[in-house]
C-alpha positions in Angstrom: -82.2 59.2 -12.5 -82.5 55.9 -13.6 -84.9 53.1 -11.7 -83.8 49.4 -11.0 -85.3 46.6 -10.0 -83.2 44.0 -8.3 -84.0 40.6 -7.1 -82.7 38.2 -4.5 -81.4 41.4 -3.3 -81.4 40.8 0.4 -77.8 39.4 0.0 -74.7 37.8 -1.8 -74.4 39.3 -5.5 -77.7 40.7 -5.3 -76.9 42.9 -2.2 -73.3 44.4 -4.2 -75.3 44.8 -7.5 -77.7 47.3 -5.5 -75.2 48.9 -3.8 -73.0 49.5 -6.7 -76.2 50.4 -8.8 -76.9 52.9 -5.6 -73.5 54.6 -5.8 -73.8 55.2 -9.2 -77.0 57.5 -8.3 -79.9 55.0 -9.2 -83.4 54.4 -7.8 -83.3 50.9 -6.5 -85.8 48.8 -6.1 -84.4 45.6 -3.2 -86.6 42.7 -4.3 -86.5 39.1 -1.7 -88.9 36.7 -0.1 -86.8 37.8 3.1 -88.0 40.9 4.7 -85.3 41.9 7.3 -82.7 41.1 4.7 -84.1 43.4 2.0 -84.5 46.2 4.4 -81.0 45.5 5.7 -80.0 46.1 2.3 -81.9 48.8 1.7 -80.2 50.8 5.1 -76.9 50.2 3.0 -78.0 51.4 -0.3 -79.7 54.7 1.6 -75.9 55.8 2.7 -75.3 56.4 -1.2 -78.8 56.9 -2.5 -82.0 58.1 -0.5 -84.2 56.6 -2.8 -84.4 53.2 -2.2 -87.4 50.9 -1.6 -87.5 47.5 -0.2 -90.1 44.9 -1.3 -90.4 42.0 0.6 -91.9 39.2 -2.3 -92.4 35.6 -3.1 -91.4 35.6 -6.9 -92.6 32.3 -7.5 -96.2 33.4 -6.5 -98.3 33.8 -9.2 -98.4 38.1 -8.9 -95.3 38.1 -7.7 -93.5 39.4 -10.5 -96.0 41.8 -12.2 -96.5 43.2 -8.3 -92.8 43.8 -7.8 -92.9 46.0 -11.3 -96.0 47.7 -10.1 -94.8 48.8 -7.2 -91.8 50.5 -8.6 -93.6 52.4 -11.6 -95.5 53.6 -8.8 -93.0 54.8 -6.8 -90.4 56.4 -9.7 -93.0 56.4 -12.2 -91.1 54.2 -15.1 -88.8 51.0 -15.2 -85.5 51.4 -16.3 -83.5 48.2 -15.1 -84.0 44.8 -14.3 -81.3 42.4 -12.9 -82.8 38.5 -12.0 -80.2 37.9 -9.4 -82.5 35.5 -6.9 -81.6 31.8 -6.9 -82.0 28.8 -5.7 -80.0 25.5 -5.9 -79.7 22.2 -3.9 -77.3 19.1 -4.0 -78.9 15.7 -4.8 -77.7 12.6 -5.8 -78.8 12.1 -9.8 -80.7 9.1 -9.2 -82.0 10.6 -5.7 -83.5 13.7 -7.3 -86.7 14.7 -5.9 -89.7 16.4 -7.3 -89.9 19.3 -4.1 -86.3 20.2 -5.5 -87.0 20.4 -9.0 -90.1 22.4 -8.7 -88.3 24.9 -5.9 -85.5 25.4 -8.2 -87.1 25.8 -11.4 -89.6 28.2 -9.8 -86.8 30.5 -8.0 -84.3 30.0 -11.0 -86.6 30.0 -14.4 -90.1 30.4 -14.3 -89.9 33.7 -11.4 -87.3 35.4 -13.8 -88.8 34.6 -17.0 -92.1 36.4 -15.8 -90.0 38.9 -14.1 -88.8 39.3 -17.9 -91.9 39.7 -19.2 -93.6 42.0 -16.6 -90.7 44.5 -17.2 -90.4 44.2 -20.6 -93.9 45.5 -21.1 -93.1 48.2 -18.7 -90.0 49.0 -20.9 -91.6 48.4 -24.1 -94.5 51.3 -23.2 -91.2 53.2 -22.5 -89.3 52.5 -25.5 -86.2 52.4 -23.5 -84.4 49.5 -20.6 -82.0 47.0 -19.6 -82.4 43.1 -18.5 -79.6 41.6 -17.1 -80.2 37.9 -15.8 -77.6 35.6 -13.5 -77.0 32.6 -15.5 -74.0 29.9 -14.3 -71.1 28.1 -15.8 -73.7 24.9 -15.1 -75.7 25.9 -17.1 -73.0 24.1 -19.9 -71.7 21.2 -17.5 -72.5 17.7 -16.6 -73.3 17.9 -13.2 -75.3 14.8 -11.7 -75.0 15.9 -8.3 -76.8 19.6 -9.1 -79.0 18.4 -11.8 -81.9 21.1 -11.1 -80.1 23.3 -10.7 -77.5 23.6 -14.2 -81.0 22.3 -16.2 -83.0 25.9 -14.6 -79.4 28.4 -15.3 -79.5 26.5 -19.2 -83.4 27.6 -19.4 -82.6 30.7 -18.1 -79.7 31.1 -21.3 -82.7 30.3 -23.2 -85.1 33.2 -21.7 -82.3 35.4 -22.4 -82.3 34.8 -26.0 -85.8 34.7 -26.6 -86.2 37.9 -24.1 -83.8 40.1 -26.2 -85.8 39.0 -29.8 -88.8 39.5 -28.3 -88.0 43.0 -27.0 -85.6 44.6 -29.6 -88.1 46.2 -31.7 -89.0 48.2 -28.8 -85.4 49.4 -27.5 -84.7 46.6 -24.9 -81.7 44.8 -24.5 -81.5 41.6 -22.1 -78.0 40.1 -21.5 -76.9 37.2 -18.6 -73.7 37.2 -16.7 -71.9 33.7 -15.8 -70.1 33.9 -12.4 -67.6 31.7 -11.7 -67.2 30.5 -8.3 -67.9 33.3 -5.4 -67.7 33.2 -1.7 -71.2 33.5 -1.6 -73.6 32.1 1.3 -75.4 29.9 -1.1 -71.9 29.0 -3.0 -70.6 28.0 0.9 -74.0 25.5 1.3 -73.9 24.2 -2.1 -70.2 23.3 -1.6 -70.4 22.0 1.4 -73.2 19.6 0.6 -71.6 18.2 -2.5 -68.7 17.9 -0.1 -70.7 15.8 2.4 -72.5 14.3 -0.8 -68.8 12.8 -2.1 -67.6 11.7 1.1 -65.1 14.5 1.1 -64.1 15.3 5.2 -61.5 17.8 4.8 -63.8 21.0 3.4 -60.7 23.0 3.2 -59.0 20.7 1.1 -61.7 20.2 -1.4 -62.7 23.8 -1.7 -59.1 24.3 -2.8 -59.1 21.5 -5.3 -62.1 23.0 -6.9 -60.6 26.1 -7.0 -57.6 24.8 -9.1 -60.0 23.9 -11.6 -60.5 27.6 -12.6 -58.1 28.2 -15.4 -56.8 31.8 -13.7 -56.2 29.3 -10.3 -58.8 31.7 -8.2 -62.2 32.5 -7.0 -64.1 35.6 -8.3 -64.5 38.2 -5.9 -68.5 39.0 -6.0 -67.8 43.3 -6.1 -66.2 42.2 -9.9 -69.1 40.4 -11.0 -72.0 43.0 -9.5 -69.6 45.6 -11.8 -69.9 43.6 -14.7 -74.0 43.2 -14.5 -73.5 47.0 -13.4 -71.6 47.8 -16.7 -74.3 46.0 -18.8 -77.0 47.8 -16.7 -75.9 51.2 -17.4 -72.7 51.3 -19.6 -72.7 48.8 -22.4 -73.5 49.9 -25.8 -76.5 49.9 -26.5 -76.6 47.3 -29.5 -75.2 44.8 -27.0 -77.8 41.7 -26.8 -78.7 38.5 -26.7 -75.3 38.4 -25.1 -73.8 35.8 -22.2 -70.7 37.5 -20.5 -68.2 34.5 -19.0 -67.0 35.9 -15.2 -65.4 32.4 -14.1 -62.0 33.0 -15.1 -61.7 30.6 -17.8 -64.0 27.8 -16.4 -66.7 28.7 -18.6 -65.5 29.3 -22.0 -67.3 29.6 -25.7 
C-alpha cells in the first residue's frame, strides 16, 4: 500500500487528488490549515479507503512541514507520495501591491512547499524510493500586473521543482509540477471575480466567458482531469520521468 501526503487538501484540486489517490487503494494523508474541511475530506476518502488521516496544519509555520511528514511515517511507517497542492493567491493592482500579500503568498505558495520538499525528500531518500508532485500555474510564464505575487511564487515553485528532482535523483526520487489551466475552483471563482471588480468589469458572466476563449481548446479544465494527471505522475509515470512540468490548460500554457 502506498502512503501520500496531500496538502491544501480540505478542497478544490487537493480534495479530487485524495480522493482519486484513495480509490486507487492508497494511504492518504489530508494536509490543511482548515480542520472541518480536512476531516470533511477525509469522510470522503474513508468510503474508498479506511486508512485515511487528517491533519489539521499551518504549513507556513516553522514545523509545519517536517510535523506533517512525522506524523504520517508514524502512522504507515514510510512516505511514499507527496503532492504540494495548497495555495494562495490575491488580486492587487501592480503598483498597489502590498507587503501582507507578498509574504502570505510566498509563504502558502513557495517557501511551505519547498520545505514540504525537503522534509519528504529525506523521508524518501532514507527509503530509496518516492514521488513529488507540485501544483505550479500557467502564471508562472505570464505577465500579470494584477496577480503579481502570485505568478512570481508558481515561477519559484518551477524553480524548486528543478532543483528538488537534482537534488534527490541519486536517491530514487522523482519531483514533477502540473500546470492547470483554468478550473472552477473556489479560489479560481474569488481570484476571477476580483480581477473582475479590479478592471471595472460588471457583467461576471460575460468576462468569465471572454477569458475562457482565450484557452486555445475554447474550454475550462474540469478539476477530476487535472487530480488524474498529478495522480498518473504519483503512481503511473515511468519512473525516469523528472524534472518534468506537464501543461493541463489546453493550449494556454505552451513550451
Amino acid at each position: 500500500m502506498k502512503t501520500a501526503l496531500i496538502t491544501g487538501a480540505g478542497g478544490g484540486l487537493g480534495r479530487e487528488i485524495a480522493l482519486q489517490m484513495a480509490r486507487r487503494g492508497c494511504a492518504v494523508g489530508i494536509v490543511d490549515i482548515n480542520a472541518a474541511a480536512a476531516r470533511a475530506t477525509l469522510e470522503l476518502c474513508r468510503e474508498a479507503a479506511p486508512a485515511s488521516l487528517a491533519i489539521a496544519k499551518d504549513l507556513t509555520q516553522r514545523d509545519g512541514p517536517e510535523d506533517s511528514v512525522q506524523e504520517i511515517i508514524k502512522t504507515w511507517g514510510r512516505l511514499d507520495i507527496l503532492i504540494n497542492s495548497a495555495g494562495y493567491g490575491g488580486i492587487e493592482a501592480f503598483l498597489d501591491m502590498t507587503a501582507e500579500l507578498w509574504d502570505r503568498t510566498l509563504a502558502v505558495n513557495l517557501k511551505a512547499l519547498a520545505l514540504c520538499c525537503a522534509s519528504a525528500g529525506r523521508a524518501m531518500r532514507d527509503q530509496r524510493s518516492g514521488r513529488i508532485v507540485n501544483v505550479t500555474s500557467p502564471a508562472s510564464r505570464m505577465a500579470l500586473p494584477n496577480y503579481t505575487a502570485y505568478a512570481a511564487s508558481k515561477a519559484g515553485v518551477d524553480s524548486v521543482t528543478r532543483s528538488a528532482a537534482v537534488a534527490l535523483a541519486p536517491h530514487g526520487v522523482t519531483v514533477n509540477s502540473v500546470a492547470p489551466g483554468m478550473m472552477d475552483t473556489e479560489m479560481q471563482r474569488a481570484t476571477e471575480a476580483d480581477l473582475a471588480k479590479l478592471e471595472g468589469r460588471n457583467d461576471l458572466d460575460a468576462f468569465l466567458a471572454e477569458r475562457t476563449r482565450r484557452v486555445p481548446l475554447g474550454r475550462r479544465v474540469d478539476i477530476e482531469v487535472v487530480a488524474s494527471t498529478v495522480v498518473w505522475l504519483a503512481l503511473d509515470a515511468p519512473d525516469y520521468v523528472t524534472a518534468e512540468r506537464f501543461n493541463i490548460s489546453g493550449g494556454l500554457d505552451r513550451d
